[in-house]
C-alpha positions in Angstrom: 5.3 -27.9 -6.2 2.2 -25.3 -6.7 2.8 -22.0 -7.6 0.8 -19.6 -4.9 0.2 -15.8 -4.9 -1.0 -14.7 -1.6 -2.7 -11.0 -1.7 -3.2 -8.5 1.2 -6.9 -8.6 2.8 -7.0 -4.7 3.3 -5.9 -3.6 0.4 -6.0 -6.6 -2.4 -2.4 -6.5 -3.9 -0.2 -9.5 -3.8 2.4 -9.7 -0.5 5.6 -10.6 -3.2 6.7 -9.4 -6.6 6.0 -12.9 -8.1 4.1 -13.3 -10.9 3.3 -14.8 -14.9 5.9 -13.6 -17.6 4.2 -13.7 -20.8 7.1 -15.2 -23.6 6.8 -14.7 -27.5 6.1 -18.3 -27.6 3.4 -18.1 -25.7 4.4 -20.0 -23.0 4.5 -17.9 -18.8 7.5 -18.0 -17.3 7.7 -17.1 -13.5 9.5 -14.4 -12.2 10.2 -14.6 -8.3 11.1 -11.5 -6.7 14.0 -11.4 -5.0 15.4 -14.7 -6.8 18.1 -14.9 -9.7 15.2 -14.8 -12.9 15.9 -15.8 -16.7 12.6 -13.7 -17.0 12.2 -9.8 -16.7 9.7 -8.6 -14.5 6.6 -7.1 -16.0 7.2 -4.2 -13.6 10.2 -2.5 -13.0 10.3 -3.4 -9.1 12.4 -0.1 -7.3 12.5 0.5 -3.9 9.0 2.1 -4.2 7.8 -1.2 -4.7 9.5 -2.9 -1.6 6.8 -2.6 0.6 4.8 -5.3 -1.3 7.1 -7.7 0.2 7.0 -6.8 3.9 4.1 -8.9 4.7 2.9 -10.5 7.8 0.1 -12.4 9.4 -2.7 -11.7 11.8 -4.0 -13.4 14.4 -7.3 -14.4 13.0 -8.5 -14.4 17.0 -7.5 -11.8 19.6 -6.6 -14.6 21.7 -3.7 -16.2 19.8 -0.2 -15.4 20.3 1.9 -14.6 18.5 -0.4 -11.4 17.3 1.8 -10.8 14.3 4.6 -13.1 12.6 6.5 -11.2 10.0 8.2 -12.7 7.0 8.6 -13.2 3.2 5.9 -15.1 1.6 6.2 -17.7 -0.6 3.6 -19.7 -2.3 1.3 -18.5 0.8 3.9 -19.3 3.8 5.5 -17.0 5.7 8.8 -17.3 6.1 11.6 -16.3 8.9 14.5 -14.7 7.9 16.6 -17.7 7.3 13.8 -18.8 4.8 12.0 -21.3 7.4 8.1 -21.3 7.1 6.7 -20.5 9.7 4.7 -23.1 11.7 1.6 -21.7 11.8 2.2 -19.1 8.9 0.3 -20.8 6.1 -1.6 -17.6 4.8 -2.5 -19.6 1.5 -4.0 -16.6 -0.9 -4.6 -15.0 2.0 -6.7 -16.3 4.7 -5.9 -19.8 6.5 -3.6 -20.2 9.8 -3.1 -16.3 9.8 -4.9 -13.2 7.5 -2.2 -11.8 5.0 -1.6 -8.0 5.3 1.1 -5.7 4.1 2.8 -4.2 7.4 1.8 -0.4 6.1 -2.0 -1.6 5.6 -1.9 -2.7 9.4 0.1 0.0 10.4 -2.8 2.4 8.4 -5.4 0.1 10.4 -4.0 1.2 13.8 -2.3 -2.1 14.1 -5.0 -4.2 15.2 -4.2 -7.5 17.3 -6.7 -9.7 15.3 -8.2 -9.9 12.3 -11.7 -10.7 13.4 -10.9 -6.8 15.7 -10.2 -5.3 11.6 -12.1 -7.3 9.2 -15.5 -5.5 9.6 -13.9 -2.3 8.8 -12.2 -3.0 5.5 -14.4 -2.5 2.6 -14.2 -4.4 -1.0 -10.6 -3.8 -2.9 -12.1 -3.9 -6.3 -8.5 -5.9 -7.5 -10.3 -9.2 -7.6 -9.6 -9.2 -11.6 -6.1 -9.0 -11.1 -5.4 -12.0 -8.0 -5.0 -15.1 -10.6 -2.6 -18.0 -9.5 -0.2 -15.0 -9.3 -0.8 -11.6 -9.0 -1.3 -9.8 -13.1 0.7 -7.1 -12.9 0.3 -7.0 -16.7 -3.3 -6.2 -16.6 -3.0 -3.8 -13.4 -0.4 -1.3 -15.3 -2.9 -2.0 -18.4 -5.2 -0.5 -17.2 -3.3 2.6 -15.8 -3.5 1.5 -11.9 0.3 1.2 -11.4 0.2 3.9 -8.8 -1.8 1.0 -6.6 2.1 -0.3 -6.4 3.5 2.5 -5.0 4.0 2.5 -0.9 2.0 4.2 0.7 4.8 5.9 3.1 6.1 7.8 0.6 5.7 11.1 0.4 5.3 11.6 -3.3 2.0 12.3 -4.8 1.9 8.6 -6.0 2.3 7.2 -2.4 -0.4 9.6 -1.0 -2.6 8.5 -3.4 -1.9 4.7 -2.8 -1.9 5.9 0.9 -5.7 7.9 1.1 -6.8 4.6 -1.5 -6.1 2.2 1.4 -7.0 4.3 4.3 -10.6 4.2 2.1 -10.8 0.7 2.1 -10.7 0.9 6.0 -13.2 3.5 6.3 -11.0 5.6 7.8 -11.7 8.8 6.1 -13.5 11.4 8.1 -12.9 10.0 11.3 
């Protein structure tokens, strides 16, 4: 079974808490959010972090229904509650059946029904460094972008900077 990270198309960070454990052996283990782990996360996922998980996936045409599925994804499917992929919820590393976004980077798009409606409005992420297989959290909090994690909802000066960073990345700002 392949490993697959899938990443948001607004705002570039992954759509789960998986990703690469470096070991002293030099070995990566795999640490799957939301999964008993022998390996310790390279972040210390709160409930600031949750968000990252709340994926779903967009229509990639106005006239398909379904608009929006919601789910966990893993190795790019979404999944139903009861863990079921969803038929057509294969979002691979992010575009296939359906576009990957996080639910708060739709809901800061205005909640489009499509993704050809959003796509030319969101502009370049810059995280294309950081989507490997799996997401590199290592590098990300490396290079002092941790904030990038934090939702966007909050109302904490981390969040309102990870909020006004993805409202930039739809062009949003001065409208």
């Amino acid at each position: 079974m392949g490993v697959i990270g899938t990443f948001c198309q607004v705002c570039g960070l992954p759509t789960q808490h998986d990703h690469y454990v470096p070991q002293p052996d030099g070995m990566l283990g795999i640490y799957r959010g939301g999964m008993p782990s022998q390996f310790t996360p390279v972040v210390a996922f709160g409930p600031e972090h949750a968000w990252l998980e709340r994926a779903l996936g967009l229509a990639l045409l106005a006239t398909r229904t379904p608009a929006v599925i919601r789910g966990r994804c893993s190795d790019g499917a979404l999944e139903e509650p009861d863990g079921t992929p969803y038929p057509d919820g294969f979002v691979a590393d992010g575009i296939d059946e359906r576009a990957a976004l996080h639910e708060a980077c739709w809901r800061l798009a205005g909640e489009p029904a499509s993704w050809d409606a959003l796509a030319p409005a969101v502009r370049p992420h810059g995280l294309e460094a950081y989507q490997q297989q799996l997401f590199d959290f290592e590098a990300l909090l490396a290079d002092d972008a941790g904030w990038t994690l934090v939702d966007p909802d909050l109302d904490a000066p981390e969040g309102r900077r990870s909020r006004a960073r993805i409202i930039g990345l739809l062009g949003l700002l001065g409208r």
